[in-house]
N, C-alpha and C positions, 0 to 999 in steps of 0.2 A: 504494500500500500504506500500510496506516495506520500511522504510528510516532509514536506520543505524545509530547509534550515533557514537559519535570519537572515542569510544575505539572500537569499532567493526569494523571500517574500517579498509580496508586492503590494502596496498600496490599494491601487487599483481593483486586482482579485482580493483584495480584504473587503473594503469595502462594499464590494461587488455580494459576498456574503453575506455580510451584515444586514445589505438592503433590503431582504425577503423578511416577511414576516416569521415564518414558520421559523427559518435558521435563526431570528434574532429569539423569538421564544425559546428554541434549542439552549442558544449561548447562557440565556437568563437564567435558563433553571440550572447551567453547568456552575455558573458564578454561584448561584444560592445554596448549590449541593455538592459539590464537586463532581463525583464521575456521573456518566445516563448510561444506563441499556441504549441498546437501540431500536427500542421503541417504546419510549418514554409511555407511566399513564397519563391519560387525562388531554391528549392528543389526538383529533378527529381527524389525523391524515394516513393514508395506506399506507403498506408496509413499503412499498417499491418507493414511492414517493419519499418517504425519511430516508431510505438507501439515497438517494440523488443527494439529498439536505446534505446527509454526512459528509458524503464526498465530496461538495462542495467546500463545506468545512474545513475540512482533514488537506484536503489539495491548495487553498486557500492559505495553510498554515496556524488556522485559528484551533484547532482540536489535535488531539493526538490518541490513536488506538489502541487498545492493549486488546492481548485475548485473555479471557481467566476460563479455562476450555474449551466449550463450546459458543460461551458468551463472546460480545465484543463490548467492552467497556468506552466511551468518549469522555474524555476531560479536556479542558481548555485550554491549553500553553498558555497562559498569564501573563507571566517571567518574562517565555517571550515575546509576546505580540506589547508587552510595557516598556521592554529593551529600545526595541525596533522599534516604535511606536506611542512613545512616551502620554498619556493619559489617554489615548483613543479607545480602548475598551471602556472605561470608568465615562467618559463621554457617554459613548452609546448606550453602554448599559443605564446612565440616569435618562436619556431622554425614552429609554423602552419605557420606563416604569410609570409616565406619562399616559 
């Protein structure tokens, strides 16, 4: 699975992430809990459909995969995407909660 390092992330494809509802819901609830299933409850969208979100995500640089066996765990690179991108998460995330 592809997960960008810092200098390959792009503005742009972050951005580009953020701007969907669904994936800004995603990010929200990864800030408030740390890791999600991937298929979060309480989420009126299909399965196939969150597969697209995530990889959006994860390809974008905002998430990072683990497996714990069968599961696929998402958490947020933080660290990162605050390195690269100094208060742009904490931005978005206060105008989600609008």
């Amino acid at each position: 699975m592809a997960q960008p390092d810092d200098p390959e992330r792009d503005l742009a494809a972050v951005l580009h992430a953020l701007g969907d509802p669904v994936r800004l819901e995603l990010v929200r609830r990864m800030a408030e809990s740390g890791e999600s299933a991937c298929s979060p409850e309480g989420l009126d969208v299909p399965r196939s459909t969150l597969s697209h979100h995530w990889r959006i995500l994860r390809e974008a640089g905002i998430t990072e995969t683990r497996r714990a066996g069968k599961a696929r765990l998402m958490s947020l690179r933080r660290t990162d995407l605050d390195t690269r991108f100094p208060g742009l998460l904490a931005a978005v995330l206060a105008g989600a909660g609008r």
